[in-house]
N, C-alpha and C positions, 0 to 999 in steps of 0.2 A: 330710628327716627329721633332726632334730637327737641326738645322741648323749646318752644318757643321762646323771645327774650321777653321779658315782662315788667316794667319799672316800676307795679304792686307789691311787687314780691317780697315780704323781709326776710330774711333767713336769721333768726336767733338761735344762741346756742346755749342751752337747758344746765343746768347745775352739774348734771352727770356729764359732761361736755359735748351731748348730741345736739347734730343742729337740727332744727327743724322748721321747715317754710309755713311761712304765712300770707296770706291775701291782706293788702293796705284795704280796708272798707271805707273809712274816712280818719280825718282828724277834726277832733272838738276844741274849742277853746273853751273855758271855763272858769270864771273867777280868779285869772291872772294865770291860767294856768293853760297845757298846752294836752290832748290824752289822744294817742290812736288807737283805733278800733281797728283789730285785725280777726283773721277768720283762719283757723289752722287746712291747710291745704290738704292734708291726708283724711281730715273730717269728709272736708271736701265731694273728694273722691270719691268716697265708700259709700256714704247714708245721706242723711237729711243733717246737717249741721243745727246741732241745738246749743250752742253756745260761740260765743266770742269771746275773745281774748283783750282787756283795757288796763295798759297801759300810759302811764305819765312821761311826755316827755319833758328832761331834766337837760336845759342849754348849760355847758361849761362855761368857764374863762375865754378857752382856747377857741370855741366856738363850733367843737364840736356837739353832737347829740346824743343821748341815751336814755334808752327806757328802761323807764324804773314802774316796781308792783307799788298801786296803788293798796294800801294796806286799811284805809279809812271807809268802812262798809259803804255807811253814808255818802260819801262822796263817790264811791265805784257806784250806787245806786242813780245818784243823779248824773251820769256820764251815761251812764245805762239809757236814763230817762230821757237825756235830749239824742240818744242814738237812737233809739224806735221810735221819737215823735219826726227826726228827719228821714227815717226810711221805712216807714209805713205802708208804703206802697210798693218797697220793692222786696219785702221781707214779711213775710205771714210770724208775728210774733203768739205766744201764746203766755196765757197768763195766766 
C-alpha cells in the first residue's frame, strides 16, 4: 500500500545525512521574522508526541528557502508561546 501524497510533509536531512519526515503544524510570523512549527512523523506514529520541532525560516537572494535552528532560548520560547496560545484547543499542552 503506498502512503498517501501530502503537501504537510517536510522531509529534512539531519547532520548525519538521514532524512527524516515531518508534519508542517503551522507557520508563525514574528518580529520580522518567519518560524515553522513541525511535528516529527515517526513521533507520530509510535506514542503521544511531546515535542515539536521550531525552526526559522531564512528567505535567500535567489528566493529560495531554508530552515535554520533557532539558537536564541528566548526567542524559541516565545514562538513556542504564540504556538500553544493558537492551538489550544487542538493540542492538550502540559506545563
Amino acid at each position: 500500500m503506498s502512503q498517501e501524497e501530502r503537501d504537510d510533509i517536510v522531509i529534512l536531512v539531519g547532520e548525519d545525512g538521514e532524512e527524516v519526515e515531518f508534519e508542517h503544524i503551522d507557520t508563525i510570523e514574528m518580529n520580522d521574522n518567519e518560524y515553522v512549527v513541525l511535528l516529527p512523523l515517526e513521533e507520530q506514529e509510535n506514542e503521544e508526541v511531546d515535542e515539536v520541532v521550531i525552526l526559522k525560516i531564512d528567505h535567500n537572494e535567489d528566493g529560495e528557502d531554508s530552515f535554520v535552528t533557532v539558537d536564541d532560548e528566548d526567542e524559541l520560547n516565545a514562538v513556542f508561546e504564540e504556538f500553544k496560545t493558537r492551538m489550544e484547543e487542538e493540542y492538550d499542552f502540559e506545563e
